[in-house]
C-alpha positions in Angstrom: 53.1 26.3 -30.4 55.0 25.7 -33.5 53.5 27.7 -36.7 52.8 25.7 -39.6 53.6 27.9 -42.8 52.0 27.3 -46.5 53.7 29.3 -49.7 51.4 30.9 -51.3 52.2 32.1 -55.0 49.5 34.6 -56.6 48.9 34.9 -59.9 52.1 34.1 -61.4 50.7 33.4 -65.2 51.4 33.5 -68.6 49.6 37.0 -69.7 52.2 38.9 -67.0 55.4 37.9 -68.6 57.1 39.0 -72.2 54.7 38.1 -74.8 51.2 38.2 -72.4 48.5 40.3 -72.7 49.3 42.0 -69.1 53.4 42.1 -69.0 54.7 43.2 -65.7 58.2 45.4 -65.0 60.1 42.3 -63.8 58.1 39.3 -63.8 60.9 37.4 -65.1 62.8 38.5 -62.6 60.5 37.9 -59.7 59.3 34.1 -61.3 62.9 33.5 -60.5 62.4 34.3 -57.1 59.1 32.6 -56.6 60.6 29.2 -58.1 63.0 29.3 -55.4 60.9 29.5 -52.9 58.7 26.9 -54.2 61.8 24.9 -54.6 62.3 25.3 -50.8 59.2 24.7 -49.5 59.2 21.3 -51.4 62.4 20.1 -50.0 61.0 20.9 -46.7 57.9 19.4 -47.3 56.5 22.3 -46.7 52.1 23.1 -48.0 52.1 25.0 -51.6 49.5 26.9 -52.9 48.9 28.3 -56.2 45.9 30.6 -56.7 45.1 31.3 -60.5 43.2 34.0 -61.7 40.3 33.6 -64.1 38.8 36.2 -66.2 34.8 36.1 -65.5 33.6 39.4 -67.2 33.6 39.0 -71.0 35.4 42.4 -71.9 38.4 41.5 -69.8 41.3 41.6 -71.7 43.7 39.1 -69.9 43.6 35.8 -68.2 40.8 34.7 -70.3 39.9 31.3 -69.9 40.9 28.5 -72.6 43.5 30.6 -73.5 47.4 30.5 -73.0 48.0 33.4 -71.0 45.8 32.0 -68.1 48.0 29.2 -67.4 50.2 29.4 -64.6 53.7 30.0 -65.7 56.6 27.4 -66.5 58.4 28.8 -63.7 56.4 27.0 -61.2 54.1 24.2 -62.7 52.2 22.6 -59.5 53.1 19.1 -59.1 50.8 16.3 -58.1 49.0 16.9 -54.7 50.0 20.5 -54.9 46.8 22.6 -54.3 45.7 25.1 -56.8 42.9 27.6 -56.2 40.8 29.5 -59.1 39.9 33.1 -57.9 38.0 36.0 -60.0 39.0 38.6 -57.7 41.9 40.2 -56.5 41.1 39.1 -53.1 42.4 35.4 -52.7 40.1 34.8 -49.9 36.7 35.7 -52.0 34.8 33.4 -52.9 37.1 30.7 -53.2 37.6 27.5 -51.0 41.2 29.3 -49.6 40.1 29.7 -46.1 38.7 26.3 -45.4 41.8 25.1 -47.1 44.2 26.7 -45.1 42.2 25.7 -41.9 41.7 22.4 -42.7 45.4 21.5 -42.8 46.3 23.7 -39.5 48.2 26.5 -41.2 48.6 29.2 -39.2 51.5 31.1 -41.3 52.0 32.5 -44.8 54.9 33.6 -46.9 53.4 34.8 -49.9 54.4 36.0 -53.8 53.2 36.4 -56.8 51.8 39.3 -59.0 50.1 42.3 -59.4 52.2 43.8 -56.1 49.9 46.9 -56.0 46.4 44.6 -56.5 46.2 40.5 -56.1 49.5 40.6 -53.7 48.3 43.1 -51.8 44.2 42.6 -51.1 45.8 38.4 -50.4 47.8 39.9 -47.6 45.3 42.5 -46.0 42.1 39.8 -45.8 45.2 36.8 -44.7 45.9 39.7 -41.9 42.6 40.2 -40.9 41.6 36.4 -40.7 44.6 36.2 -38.4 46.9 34.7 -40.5 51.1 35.9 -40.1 52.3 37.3 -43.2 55.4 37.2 -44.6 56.2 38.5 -47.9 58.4 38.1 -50.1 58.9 41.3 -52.1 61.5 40.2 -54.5 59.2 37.5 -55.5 56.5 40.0 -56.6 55.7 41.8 -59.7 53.6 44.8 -61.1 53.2 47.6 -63.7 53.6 51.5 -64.3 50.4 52.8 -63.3 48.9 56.3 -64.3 47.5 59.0 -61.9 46.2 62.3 -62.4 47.1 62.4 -66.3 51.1 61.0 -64.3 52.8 58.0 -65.0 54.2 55.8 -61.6 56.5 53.7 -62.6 56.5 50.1 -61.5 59.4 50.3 -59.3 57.8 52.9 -57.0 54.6 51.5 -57.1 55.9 48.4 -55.9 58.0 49.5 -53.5 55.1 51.8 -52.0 52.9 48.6 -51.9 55.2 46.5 -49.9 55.8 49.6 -47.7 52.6 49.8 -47.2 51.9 46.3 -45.9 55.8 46.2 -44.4 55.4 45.9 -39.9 51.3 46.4 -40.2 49.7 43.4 -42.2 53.0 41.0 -42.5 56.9 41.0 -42.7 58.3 41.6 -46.1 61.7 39.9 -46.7 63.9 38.9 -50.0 63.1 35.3 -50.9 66.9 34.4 -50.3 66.1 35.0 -46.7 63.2 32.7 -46.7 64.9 30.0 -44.6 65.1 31.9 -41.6 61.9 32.9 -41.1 60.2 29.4 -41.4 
């Protein structure tokens, strides 16, 4: 039975790059990675979904809605047809019509990106996993932050790292985008 795959980029907005209200260690670098995957999976004709965050409690202080940082980044502007999901959780799944998307059109697979590694990237790929979805991640196409422990800072690379480490063999594959082509 042939697996029908769907890219699935998370959160890749405004507020987490140079300039945003949230900005991650490496977004740049990883919106680089994400645009050449989406690149691929529209020469392939390939399903593409984009799942955009949106700010529901009043006090948050990013993705806000009406303002610039809640757009989805330059990087990878959806095209016509392409399916874009509004979420207010980290969980991509919650609430939202993702499920009975991804069903409806028979996919079975997802390589998935995007940003915060440690929180949106990672409660996506643990509910995918558990609704029996394959995962395949590309790590090099995700982004997060330092984060602060115990009165410690972790810095971004080793939280990300620990993330996809984490998920890496147990809830999906995690692969450099550049390698995405052989695992479709």
């Amino acid at each position: 039975m042939t697996k029908k795959t769907a890219l699935l980029l998370i959160d890749i907005q405004n507020d987490y790059f140079p300039g945003g209200k949230m900005e991650l260690v490496g977004s740049l670098e990883a919106s680089q990675q994400a645009s050449y995957l989406l690149e691929l999976f529209r020469q392939t004709r390939q399903p593409v979904v984009f799942v955009q965050h949106i700010a529901t409690r009043v006090e948050a202080s990013f993705f806000q809605p009406g303002t610039a940082g809640v757009e989805i980044h330059p990087s990878i502007q959806p095209q016509e047809g392409e399916t874009v999901i509004q979420k207010h959780f980290p969980n991509s799944f919650r609430e939202t019509d993702l499920l009975d998307h991804l069903h409806g059109t028979g996919i079975t697979r997802l390589l998935i990106c995007g940003m915060m590694t440690h929180m949106c990237v990672d409660a996506t790929v643990r509910a995918a996993n558990d609704l029996g979805f394959e995962c395949i991640i590309a790590g090099d196409a995700c982004a997060t932050r330092d984060l602060q422990f115990e009165g410690r800072q972790v810095p971004a690379d080793f939280v990300h790292r620990s993330f996809l480490a984490a998920l890496d063999g147990t809830y999906g594959n995690v692969i450099h985008a550049q390698d995405a082509a052989i695992h479709l």
